[in-house]
N, CA, C and O atoms as CSV, one atom per row, in Angstrom:
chain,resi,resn,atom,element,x,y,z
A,1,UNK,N,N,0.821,-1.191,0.000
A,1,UNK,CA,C,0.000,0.000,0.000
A,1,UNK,C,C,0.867,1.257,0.000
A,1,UNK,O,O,0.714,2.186,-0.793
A,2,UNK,N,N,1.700,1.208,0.866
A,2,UNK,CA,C,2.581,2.459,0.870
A,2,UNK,C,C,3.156,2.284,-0.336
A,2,UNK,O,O,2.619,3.061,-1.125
A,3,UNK,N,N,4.004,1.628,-0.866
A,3,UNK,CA,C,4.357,1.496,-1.994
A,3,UNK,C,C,3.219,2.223,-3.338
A,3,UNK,O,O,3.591,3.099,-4.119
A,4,UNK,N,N,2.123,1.732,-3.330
A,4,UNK,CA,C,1.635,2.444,-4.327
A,4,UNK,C,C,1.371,4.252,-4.126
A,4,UNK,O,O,1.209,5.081,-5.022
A,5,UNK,N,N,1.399,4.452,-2.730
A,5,UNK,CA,C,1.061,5.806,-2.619
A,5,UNK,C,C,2.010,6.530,-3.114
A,5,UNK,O,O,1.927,7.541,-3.812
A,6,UNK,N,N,3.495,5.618,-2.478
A,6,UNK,CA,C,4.721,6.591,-3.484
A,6,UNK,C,C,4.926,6.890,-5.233
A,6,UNK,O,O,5.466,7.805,-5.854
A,7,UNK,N,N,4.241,5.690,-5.635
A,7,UNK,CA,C,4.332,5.554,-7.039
A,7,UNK,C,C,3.537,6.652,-7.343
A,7,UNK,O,O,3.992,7.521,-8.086
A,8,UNK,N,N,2.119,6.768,-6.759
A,8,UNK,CA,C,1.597,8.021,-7.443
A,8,UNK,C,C,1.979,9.383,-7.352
A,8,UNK,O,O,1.900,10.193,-8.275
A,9,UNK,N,N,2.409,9.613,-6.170
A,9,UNK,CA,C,3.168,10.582,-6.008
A,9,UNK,C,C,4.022,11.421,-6.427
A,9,UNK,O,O,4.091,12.647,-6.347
A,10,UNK,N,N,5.002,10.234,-7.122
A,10,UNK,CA,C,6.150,10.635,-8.235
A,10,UNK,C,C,5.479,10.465,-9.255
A,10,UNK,O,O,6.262,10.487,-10.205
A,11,UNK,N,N,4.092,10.249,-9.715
A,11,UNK,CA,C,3.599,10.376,-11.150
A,11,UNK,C,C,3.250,12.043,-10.887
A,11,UNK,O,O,3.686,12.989,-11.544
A,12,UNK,N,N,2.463,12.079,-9.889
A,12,UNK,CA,C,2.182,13.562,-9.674
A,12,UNK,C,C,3.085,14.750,-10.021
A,12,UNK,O,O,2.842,15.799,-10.618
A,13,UNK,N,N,4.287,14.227,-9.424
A,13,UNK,CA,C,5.392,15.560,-9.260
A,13,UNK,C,C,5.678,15.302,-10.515
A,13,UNK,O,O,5.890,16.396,-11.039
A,14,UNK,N,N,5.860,14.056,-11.661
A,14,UNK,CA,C,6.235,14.177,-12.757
A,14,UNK,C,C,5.544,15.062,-13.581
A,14,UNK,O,O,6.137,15.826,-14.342
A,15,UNK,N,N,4.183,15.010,-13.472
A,15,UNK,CA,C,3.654,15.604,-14.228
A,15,UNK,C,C,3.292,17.355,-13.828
A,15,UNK,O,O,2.834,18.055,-14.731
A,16,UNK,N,N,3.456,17.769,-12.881
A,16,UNK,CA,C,3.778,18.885,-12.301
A,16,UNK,C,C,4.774,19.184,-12.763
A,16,UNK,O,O,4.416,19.867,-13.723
A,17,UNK,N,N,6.267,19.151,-12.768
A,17,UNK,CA,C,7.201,19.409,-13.571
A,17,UNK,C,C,7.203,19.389,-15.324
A,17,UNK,O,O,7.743,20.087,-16.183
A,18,UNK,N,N,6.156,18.012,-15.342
A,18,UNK,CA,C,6.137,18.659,-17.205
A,18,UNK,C,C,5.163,20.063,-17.434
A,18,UNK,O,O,5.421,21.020,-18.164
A,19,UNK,N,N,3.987,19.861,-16.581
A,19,UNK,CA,C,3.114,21.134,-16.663
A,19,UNK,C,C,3.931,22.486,-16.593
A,19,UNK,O,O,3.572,23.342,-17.402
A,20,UNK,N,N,5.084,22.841,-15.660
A,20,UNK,CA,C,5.888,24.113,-15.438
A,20,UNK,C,C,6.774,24.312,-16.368
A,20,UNK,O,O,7.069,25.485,-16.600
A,21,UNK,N,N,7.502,23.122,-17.226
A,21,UNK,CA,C,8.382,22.805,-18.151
A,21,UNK,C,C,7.321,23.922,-19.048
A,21,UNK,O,O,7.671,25.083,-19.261
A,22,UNK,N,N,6.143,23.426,-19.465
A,22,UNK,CA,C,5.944,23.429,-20.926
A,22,UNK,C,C,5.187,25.022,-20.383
A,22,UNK,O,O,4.960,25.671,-21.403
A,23,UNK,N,N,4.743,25.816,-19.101
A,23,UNK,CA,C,4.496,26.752,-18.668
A,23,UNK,C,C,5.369,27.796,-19.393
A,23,UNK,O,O,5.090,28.532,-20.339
A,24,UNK,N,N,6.753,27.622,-18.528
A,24,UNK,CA,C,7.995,28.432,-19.007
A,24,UNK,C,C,8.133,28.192,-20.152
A,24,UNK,O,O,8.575,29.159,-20.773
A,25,UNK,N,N,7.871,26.910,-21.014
A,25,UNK,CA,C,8.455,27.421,-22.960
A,25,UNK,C,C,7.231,28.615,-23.363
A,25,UNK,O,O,7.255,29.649,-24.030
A,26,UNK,N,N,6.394,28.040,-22.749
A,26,UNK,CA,C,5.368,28.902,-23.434
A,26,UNK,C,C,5.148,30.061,-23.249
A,26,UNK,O,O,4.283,30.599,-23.940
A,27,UNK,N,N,6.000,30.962,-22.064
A,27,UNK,CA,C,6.077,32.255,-21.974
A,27,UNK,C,C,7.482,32.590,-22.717
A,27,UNK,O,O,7.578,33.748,-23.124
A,28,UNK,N,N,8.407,31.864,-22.909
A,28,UNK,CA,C,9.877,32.348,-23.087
A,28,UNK,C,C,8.839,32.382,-24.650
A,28,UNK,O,O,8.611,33.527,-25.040
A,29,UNK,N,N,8.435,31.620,-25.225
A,29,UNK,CA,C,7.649,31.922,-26.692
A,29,UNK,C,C,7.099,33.030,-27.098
A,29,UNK,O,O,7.261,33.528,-28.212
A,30,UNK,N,N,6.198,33.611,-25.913
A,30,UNK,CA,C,5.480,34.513,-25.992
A,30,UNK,C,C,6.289,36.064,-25.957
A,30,UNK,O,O,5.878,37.041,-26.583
A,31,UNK,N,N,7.530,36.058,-25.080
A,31,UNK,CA,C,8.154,37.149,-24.920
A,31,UNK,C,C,8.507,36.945,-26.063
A,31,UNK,O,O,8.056,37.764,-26.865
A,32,UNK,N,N,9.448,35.801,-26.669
A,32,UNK,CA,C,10.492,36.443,-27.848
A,32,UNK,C,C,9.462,36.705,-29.440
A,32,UNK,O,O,9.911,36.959,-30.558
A,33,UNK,N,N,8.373,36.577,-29.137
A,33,UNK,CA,C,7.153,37.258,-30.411
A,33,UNK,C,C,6.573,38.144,-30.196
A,33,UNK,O,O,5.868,38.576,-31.108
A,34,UNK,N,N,6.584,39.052,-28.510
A,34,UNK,CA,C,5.541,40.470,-28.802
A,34,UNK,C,C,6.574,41.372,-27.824
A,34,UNK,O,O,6.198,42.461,-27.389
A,35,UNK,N,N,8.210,40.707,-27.443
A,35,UNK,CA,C,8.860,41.592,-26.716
A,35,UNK,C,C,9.001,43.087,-27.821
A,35,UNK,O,O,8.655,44.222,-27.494
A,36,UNK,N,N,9.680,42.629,-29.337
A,36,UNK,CA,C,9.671,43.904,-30.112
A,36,UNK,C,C,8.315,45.031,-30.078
A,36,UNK,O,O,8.458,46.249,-30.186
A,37,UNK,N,N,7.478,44.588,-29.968
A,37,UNK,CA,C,6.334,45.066,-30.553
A,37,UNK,C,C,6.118,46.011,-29.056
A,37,UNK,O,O,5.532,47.087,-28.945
A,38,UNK,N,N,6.828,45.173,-27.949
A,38,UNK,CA,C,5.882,45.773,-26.659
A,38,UNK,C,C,7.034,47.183,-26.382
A,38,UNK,O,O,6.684,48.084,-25.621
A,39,UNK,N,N,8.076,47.218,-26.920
A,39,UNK,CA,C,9.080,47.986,-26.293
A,39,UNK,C,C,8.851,49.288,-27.810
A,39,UNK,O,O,9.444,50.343,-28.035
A,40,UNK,N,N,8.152,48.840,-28.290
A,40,UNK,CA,C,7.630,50.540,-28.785
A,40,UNK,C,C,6.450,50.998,-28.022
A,40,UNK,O,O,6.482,52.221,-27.879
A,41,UNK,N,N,5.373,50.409,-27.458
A,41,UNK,CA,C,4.824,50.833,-26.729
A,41,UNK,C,C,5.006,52.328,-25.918
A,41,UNK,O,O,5.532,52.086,-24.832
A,42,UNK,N,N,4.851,53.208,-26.014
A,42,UNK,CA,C,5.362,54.733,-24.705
A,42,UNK,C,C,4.790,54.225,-23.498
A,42,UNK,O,O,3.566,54.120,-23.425
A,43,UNK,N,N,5.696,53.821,-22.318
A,43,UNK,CA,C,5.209,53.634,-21.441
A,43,UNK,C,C,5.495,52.089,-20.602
A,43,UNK,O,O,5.073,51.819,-19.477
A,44,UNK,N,N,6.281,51.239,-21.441
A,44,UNK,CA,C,6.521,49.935,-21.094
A,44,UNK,C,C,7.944,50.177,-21.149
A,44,UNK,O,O,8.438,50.611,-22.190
A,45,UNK,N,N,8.709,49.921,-20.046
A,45,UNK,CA,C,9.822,50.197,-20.219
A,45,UNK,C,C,10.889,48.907,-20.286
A,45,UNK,O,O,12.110,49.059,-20.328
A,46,UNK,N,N,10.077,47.358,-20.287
A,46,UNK,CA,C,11.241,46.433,-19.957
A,46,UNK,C,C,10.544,45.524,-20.322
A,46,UNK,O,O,9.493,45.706,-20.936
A,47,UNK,N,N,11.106,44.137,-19.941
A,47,UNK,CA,C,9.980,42.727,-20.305
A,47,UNK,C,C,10.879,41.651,-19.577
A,47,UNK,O,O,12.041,41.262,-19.700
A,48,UNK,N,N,10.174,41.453,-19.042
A,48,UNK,CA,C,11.238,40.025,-18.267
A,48,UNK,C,C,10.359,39.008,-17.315
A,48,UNK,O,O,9.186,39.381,-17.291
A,49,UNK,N,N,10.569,37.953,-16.610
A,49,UNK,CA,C,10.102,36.972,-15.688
A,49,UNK,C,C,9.834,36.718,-14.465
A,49,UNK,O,O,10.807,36.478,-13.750
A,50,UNK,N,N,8.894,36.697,-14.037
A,50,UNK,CA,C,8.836,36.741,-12.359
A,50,UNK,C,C,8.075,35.469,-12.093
A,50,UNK,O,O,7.698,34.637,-12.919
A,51,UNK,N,N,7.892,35.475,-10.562
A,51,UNK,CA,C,7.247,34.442,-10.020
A,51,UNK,C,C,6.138,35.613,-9.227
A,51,UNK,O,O,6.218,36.676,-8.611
A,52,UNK,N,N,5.044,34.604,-9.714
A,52,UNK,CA,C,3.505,35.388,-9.212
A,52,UNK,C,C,3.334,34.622,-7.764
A,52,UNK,O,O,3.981,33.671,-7.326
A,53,UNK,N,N,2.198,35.385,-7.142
A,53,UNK,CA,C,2.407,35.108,-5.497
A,53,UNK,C,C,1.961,33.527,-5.029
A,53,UNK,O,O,2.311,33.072,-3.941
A,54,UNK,N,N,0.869,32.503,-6.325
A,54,UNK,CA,C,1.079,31.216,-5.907
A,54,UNK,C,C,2.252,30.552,-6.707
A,54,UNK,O,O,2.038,29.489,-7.289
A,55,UNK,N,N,3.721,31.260,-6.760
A,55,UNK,CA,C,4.873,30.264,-6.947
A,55,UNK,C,C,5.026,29.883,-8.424
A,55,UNK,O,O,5.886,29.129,-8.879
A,56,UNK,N,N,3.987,30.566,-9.154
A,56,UNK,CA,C,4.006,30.282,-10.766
A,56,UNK,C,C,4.593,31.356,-11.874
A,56,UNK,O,O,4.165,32.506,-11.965
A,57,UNK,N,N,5.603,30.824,-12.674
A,57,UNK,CA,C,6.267,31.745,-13.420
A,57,UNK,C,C,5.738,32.906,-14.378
A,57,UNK,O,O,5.206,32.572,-15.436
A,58,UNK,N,N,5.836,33.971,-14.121
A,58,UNK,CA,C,4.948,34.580,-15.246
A,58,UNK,C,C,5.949,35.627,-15.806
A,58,UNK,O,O,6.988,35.897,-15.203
A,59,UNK,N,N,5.560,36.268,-17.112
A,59,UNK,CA,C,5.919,37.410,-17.557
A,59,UNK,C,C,5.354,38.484,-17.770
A,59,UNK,O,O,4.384,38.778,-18.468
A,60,UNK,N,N,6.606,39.576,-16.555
A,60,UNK,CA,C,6.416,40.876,-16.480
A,60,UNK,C,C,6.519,41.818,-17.152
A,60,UNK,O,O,7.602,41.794,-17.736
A,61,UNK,N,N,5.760,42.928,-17.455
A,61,UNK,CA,C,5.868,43.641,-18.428
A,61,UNK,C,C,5.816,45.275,-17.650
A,61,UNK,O,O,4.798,45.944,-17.474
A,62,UNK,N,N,7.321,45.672,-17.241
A,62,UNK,CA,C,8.075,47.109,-16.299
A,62,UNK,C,C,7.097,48.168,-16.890
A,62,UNK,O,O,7.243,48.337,-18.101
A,63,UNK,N,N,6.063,48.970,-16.250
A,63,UNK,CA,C,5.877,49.497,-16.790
A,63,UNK,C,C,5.859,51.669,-16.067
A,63,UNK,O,O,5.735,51.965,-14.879
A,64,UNK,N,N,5.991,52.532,-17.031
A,64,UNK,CA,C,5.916,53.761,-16.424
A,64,UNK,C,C,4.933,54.810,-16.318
A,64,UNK,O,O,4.919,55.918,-15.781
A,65,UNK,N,N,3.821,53.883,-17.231
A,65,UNK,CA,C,2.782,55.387,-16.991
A,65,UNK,C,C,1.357,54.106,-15.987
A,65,UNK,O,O,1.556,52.931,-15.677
A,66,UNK,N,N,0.535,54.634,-15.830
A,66,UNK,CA,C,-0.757,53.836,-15.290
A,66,UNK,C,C,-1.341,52.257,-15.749
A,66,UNK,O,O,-1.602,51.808,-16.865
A,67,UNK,N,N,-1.394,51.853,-14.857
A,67,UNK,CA,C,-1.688,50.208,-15.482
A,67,UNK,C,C,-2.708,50.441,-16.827
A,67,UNK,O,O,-2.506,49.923,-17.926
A,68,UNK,N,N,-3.884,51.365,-16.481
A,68,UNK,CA,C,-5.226,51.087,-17.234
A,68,UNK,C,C,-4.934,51.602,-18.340
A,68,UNK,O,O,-5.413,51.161,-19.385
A,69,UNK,N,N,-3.734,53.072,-18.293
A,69,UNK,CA,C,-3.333,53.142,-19.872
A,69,UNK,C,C,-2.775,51.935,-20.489
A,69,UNK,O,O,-3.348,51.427,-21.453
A,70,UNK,N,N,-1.545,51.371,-19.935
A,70,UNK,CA,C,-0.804,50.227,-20.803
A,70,UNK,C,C,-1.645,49.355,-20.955
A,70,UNK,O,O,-1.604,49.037,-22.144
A,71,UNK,N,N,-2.525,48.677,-20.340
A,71,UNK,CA,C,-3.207,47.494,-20.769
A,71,UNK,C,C,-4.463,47.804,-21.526
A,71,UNK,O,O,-5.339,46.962,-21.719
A,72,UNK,N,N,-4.524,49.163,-21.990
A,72,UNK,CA,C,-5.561,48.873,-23.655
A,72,UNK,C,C,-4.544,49.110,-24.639
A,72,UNK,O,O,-4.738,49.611,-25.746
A,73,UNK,N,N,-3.748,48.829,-24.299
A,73,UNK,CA,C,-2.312,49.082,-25.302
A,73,UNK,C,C,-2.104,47.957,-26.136
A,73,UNK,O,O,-1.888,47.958,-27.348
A,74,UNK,N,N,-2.215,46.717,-25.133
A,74,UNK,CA,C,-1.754,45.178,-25.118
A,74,UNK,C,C,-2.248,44.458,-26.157
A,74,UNK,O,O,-3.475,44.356,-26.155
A,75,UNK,N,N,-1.737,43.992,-26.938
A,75,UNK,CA,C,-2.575,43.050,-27.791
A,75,UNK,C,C,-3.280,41.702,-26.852
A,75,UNK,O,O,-2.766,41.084,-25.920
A,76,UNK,N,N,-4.221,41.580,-27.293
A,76,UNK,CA,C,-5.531,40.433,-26.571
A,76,UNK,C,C,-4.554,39.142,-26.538
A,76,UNK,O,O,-4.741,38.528,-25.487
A,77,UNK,N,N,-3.844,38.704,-27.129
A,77,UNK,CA,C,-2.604,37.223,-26.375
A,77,UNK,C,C,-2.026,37.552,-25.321
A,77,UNK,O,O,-1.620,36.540,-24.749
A,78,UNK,N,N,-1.737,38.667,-24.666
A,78,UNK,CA,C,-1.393,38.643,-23.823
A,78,UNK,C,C,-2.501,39.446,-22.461
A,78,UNK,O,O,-2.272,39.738,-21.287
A,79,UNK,N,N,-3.242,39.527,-22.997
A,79,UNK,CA,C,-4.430,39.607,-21.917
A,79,UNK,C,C,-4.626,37.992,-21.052
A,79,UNK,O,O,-5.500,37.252,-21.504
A,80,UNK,N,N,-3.868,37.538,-19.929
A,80,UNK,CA,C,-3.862,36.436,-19.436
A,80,UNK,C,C,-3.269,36.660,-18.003
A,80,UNK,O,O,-2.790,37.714,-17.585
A,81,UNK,N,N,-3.396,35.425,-17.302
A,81,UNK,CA,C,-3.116,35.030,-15.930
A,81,UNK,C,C,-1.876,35.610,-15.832
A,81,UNK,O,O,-1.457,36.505,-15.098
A,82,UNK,N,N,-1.359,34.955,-16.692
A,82,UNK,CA,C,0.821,34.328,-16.329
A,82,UNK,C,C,1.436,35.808,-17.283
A,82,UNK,O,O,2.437,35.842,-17.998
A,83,UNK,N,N,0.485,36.901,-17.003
A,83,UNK,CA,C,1.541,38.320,-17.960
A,83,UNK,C,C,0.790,39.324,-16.552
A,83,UNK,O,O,-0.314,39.701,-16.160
A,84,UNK,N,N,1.961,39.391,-16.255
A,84,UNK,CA,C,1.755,41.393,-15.339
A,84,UNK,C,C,1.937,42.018,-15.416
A,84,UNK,O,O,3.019,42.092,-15.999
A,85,UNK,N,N,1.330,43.369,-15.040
A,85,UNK,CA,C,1.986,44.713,-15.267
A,85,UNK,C,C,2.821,44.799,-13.666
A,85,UNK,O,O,2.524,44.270,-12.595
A,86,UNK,N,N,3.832,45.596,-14.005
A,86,UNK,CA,C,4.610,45.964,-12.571
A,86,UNK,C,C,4.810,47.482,-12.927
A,86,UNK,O,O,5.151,47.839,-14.055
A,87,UNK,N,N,4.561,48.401,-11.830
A,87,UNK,CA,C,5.220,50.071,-12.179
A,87,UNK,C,C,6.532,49.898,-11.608
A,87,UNK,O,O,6.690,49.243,-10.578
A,88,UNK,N,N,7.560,50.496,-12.275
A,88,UNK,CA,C,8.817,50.603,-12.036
A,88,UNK,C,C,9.244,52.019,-12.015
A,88,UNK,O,O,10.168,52.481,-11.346
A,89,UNK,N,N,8.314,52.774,-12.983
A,89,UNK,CA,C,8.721,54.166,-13.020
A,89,UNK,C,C,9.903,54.229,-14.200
A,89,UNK,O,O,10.658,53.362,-14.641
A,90,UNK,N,N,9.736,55.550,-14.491
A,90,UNK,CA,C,11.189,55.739,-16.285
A,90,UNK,C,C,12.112,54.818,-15.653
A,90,UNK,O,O,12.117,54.502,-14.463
A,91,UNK,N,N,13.130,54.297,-16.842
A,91,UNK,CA,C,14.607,53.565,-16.344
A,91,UNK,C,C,14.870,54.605,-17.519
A,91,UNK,O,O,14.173,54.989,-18.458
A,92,UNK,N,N,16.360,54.952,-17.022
A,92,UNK,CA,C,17.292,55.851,-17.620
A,92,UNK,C,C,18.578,55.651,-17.800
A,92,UNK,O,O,19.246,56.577,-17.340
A,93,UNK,N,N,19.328,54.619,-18.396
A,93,UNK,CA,C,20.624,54.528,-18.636
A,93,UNK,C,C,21.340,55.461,-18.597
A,93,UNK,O,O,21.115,56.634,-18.895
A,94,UNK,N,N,22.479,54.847,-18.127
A,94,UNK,CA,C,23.677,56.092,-17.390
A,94,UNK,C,C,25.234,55.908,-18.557
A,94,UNK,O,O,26.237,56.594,-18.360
């Protein structure tokens, strides 16, 4: 009996790990097809990866003017769970 509980267990976590596997391709996908497009945007200043507050990878999208302006900005693919806005305020290279 114990024996089978472990077996499922490690089917579980297996498949939990393929679910996050194929999570992360599918955002690293998504950045490298609307990162160009998003960094003309006025007002988005960056694009990169975070972890959202239940532990799941998402992509952030730095932004400097008001959430409600940038997100009628957004094209509708990325209207989703696993994409955030974060304010960071201007970045200004030195």
């Amino acid at each position: 009996m114990v024996r089978i509980f472990w077996i499922l267990c490690l089917g579980f976590m297996i498949a939990a790990g393929a679910d996050m596997k194929q999570s992360i391709e599918d955002l690293e996908t998504v950045r490298a097809e609307y990162e160009p497009r998003l960094m003309q945007i006025d007002g988005i200043e960056g694009v990169g990866f975070g972890i959202r507050e239940d532990g799941k990878k998402s992509l952030k999208i730095y932004i400097s003017k008001p959430e409600e302006e940038i997100s009628s900005k957004l094209p509708e693919a990325l209207k989703r769970d696993d994409v955030e806005l974060e304010f960071v305020g201007e970045i200004e290279a030195e």
